[in-house]
N, C-alpha and C positions, 0 to 999 in steps of 0.2 A: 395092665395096659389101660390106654384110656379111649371110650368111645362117647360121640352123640348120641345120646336115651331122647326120641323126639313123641308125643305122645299129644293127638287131633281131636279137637270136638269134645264131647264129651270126657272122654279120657283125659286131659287134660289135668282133673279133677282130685286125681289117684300122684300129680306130681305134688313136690311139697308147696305150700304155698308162693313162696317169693320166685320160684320157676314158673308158675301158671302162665303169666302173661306170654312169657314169649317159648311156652309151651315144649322148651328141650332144657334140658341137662346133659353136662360134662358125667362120665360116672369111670370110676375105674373099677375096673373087672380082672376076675383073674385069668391067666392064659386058658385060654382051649373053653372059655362058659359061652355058655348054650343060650339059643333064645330064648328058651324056656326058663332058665336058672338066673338071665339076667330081669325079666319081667317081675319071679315068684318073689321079689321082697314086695313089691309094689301093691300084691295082692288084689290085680283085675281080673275081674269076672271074665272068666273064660271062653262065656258067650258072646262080650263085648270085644274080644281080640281077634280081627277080623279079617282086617289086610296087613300082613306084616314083610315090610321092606329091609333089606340091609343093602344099603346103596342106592336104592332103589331100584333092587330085584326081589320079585316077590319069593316069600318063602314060605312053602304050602305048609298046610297044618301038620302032616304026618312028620314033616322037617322040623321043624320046631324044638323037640328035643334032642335033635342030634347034631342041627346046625351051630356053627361055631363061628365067634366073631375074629375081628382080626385088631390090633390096633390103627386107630383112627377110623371106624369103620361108622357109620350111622345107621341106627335101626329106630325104623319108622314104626308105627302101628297109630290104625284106624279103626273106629269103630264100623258096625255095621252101618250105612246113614240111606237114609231113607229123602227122596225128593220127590218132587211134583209140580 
C-alpha cells in the first residue's frame, strides 16, 4: 500500500536527498506496518521523534508500535522544536 512519509525541520535530514526540499515521500508499505516499523529503516533518533501525526491525529508514544497505517494515509513527524 502506498502512504505520504512527511518528515519537519530538522528531520528532514534523515530523508534521501532529492526529497529534502519538499520534505515528503511517496513510500509503499506493507499491509498492517506500524509507525514504528515504517520510520525504523530511516533510522531517527528516537529522542528526535516527537509529534507523530497520521492524518493529522496525534499518535502517542505508547501507540507507535502497534498503530497501523492504512492506504493513502499521511504520517507526519516532528521534532522536538524549541522557540522564543
Amino acid at each position: 500500500m502506498r502512504i505520504t512519509f512527511k518528515l519537519y525541520a530538522s528531520l528532514t535530514e534523515f530523508l534521501p536527498p532529492e526529497k529534502r526540499n519538499g520534505n515528503l515521500m511517496e513510500l509503499e508499505v506493507g499491509p498492517g506496518a506500524s509507525v514504528a516499523e515504517i520510520i525504523e529503516p530511516f533510522n531517527l533518533p528516537m529522542k528526535m521523534v516527537h509529534l507523530v501525526l497520521i492524518n493529522g491525529h496525534f499518535v502517542p508514544p505508547e501507540e507507535r508500535g502497534s498503530r497501523t497505517l492504512a492506504e493513502g494515509d499521511v504520517l507526519a513527524i516532528w521534532p522536538p522544536i524549541a522557540g522564543g
